[in-house]
Backbone as CSV, one residue per row, in Angstrom:
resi,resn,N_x,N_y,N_z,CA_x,CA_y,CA_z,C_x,C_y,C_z
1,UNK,74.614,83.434,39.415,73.752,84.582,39.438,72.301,84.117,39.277
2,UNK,71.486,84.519,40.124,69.908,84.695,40.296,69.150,85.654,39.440
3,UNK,68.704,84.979,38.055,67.944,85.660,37.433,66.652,85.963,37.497
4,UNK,65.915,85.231,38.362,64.787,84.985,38.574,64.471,86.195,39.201
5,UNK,62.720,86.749,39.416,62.611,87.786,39.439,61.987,88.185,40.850
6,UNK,62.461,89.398,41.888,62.155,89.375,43.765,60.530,89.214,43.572
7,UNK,60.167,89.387,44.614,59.080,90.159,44.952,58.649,91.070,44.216
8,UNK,59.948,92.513,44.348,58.842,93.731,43.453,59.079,93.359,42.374
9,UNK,59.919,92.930,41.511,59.751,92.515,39.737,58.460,92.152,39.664
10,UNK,58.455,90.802,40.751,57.180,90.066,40.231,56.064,90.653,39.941
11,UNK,56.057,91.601,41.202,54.741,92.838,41.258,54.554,93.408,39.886
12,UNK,56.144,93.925,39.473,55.991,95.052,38.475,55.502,93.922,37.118
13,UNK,56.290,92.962,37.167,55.651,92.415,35.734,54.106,91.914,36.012
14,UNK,53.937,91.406,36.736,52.099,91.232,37.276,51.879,92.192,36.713
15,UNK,51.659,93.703,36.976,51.016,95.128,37.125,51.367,95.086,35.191
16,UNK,52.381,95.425,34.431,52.362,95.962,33.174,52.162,94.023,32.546
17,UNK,52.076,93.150,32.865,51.145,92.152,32.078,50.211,92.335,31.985
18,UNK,48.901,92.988,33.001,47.893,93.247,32.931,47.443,94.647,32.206
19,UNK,48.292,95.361,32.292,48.084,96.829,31.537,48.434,96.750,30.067
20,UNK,49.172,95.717,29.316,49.363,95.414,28.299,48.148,94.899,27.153
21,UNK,47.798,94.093,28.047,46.524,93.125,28.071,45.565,94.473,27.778
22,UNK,45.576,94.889,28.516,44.341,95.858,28.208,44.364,96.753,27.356
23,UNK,46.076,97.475,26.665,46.082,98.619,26.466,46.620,98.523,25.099
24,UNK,47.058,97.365,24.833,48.035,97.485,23.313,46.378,96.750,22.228
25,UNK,46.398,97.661,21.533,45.319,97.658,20.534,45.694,96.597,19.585
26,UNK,44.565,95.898,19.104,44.790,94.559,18.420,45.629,94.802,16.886
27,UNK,45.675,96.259,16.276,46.495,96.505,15.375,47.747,96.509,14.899
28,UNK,48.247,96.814,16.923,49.693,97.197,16.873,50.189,95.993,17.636
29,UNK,49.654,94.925,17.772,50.230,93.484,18.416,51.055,92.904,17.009
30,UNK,52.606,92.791,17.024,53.064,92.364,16.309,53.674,93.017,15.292
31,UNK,53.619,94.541,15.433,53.742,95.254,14.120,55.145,95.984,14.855
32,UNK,55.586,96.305,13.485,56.850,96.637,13.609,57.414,97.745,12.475
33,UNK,57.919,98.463,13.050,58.651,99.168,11.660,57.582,101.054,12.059
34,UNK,57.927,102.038,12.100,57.159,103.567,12.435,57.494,103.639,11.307
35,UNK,56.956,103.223,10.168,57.357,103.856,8.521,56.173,104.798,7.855
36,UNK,55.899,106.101,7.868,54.926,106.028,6.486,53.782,107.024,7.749
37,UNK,53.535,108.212,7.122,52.433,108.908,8.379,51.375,108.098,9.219
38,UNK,50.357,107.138,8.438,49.984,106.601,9.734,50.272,105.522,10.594
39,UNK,51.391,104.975,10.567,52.237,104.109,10.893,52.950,105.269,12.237
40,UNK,53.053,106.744,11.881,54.011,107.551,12.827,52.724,107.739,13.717
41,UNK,51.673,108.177,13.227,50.728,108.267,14.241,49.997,107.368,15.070
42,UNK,50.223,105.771,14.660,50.127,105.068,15.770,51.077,104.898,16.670
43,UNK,52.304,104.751,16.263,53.377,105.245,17.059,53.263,105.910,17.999
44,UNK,52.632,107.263,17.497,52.789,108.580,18.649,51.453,108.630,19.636
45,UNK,50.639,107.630,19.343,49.594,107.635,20.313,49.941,106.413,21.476
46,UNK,50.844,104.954,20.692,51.182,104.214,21.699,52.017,104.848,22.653
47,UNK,53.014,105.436,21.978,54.179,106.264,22.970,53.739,106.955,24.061
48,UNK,52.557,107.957,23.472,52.152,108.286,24.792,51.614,107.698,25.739
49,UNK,50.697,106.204,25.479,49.983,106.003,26.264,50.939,104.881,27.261
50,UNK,52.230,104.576,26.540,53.366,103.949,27.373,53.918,104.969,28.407
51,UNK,54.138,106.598,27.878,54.697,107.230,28.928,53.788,107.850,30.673
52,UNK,52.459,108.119,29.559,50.903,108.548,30.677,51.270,107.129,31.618
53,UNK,51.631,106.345,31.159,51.583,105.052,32.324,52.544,104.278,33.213
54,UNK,54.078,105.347,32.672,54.682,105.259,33.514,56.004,104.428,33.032
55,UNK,55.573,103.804,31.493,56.641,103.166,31.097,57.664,103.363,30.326
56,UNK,57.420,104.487,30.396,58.695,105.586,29.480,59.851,105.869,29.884
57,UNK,61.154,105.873,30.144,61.751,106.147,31.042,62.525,105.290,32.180
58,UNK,62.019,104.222,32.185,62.138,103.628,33.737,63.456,103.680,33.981
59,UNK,64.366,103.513,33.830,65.543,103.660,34.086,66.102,105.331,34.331
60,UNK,65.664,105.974,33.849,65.859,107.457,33.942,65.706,107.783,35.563
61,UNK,66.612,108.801,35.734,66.440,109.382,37.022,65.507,110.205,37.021
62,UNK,65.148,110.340,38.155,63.113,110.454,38.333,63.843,112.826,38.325
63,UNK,64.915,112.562,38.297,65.049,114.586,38.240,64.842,115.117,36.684
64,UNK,64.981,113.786,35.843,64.930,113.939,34.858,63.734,113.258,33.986
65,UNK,62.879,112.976,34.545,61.675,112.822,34.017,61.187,111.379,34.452
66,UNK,62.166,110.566,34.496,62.180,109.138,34.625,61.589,108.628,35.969
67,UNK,61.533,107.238,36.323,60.894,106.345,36.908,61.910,105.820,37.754
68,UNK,63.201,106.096,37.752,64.573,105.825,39.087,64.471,104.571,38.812
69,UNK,64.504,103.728,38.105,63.990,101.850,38.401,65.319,101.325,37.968
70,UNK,66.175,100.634,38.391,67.162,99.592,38.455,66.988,99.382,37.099
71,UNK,68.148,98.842,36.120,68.243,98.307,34.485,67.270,96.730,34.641
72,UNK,66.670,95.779,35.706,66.287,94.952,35.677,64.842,94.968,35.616
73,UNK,64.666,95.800,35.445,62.865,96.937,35.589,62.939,96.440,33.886
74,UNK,63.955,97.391,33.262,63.842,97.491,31.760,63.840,96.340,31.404
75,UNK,64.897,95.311,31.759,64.800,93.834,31.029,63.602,93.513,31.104
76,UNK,62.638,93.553,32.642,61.315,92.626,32.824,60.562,93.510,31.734
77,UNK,60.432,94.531,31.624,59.392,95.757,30.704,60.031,95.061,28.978
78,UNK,60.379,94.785,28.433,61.296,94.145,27.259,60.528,93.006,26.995
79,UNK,60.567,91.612,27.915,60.213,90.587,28.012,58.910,90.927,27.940
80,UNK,58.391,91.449,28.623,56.313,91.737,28.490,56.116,92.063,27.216
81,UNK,57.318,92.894,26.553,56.662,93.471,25.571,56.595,92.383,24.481
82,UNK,57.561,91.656,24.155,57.892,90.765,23.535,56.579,89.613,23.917
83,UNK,56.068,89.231,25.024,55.427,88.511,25.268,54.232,88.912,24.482
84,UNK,53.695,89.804,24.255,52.549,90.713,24.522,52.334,91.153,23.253
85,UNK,53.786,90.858,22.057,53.899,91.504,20.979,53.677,92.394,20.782
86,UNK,54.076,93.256,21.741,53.925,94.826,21.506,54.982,95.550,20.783
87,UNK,54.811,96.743,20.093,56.024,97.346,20.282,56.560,98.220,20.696
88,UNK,57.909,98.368,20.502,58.303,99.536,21.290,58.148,101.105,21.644
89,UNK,58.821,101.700,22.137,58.217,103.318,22.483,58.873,103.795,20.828
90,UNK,58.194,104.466,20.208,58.647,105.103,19.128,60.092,105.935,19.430
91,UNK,60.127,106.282,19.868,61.739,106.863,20.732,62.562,106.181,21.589
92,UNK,62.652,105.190,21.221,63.188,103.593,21.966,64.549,104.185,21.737
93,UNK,65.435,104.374,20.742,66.700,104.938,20.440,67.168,106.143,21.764
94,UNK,66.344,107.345,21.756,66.188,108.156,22.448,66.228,108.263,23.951
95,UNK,65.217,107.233,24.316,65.464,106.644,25.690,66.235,105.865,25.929
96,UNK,66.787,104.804,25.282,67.760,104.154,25.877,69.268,104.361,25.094
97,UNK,69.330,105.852,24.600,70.756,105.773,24.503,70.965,107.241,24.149
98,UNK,70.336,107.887,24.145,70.842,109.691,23.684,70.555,109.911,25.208
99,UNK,69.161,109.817,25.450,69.066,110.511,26.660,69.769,110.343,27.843
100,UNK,69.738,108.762,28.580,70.910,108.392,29.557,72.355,109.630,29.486
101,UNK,72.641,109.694,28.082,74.201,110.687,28.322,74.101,111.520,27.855
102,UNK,73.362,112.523,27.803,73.057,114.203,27.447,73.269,115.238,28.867
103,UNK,73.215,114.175,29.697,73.565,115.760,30.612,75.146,115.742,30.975
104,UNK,76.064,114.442,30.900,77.297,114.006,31.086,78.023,114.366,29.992
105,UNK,77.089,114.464,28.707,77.911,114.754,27.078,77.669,116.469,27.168
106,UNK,77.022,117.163,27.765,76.576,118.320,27.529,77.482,119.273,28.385
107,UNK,78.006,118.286,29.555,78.662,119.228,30.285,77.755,119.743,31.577
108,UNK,76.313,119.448,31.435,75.598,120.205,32.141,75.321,119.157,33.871
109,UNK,75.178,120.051,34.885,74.701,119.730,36.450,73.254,119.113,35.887
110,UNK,73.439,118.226,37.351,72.129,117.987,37.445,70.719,118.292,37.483
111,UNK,71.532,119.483,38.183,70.325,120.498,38.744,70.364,121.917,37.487
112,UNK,71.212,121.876,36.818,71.179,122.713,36.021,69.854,122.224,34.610
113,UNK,70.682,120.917,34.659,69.529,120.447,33.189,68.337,120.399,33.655
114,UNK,68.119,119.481,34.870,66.440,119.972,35.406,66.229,121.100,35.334
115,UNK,66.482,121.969,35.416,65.674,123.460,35.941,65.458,123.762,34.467
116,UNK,65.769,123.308,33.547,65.565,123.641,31.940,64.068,123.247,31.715
């Protein structure tokens, strides 16, 4: 197996190496742990500025808010972050494991949970 990364990986990790670089504030390089109110509120300002940019989600089907991207999107998005010492989306739990099976655990259509 070929782990190495196509064309568009390469693109995509090029594109969020450079947006990392620019965007993860010298406070939250390395830090770890959403404990304690302003610890939640840096949290909730990185989170957003991971989702405003597209990196929220990626694996999610784009009916459901997400970015449609193959699970090898998420590994390369993982590795940057780690590179980059960033951390994760404050709802890291959420996205990669409640949400994926809420519309399959719920019972609910596709088109039913979108239209919610």
């Amino acid at each position: 197996m070929d782990l190495r990364d196509g064309p568009e990986e390469a693109t995509f990790r090029a594109t969020l190496r450079t947006w990392l670089e620019a965007n993860v504030p010298a406070g939250l390089r390395g830090f770890r742990g959403w404990s304690g109110p302003a610890a939640l509120a840096l949290g909730r300002d990185w989170s957003k500025r991971l989702a405003e940019a597209g990196y929220a989600g990626l694996t999610w089907p784009k009916e459901y808010g997400g970015a449609g991207r193959p699970w090898r999107y998420q590994a390369v998005y993982l590795e940057e972050l780690a590179d980059a010492e960033a951390p994760q989306h404050l709802g890291v739990i959420g996205l990669g494991m409640a949400g994926p099976i809420t519309p399959r655990c719920c019972g609910a259509s596709a088109s039913a949970s979108s239209s919610r």
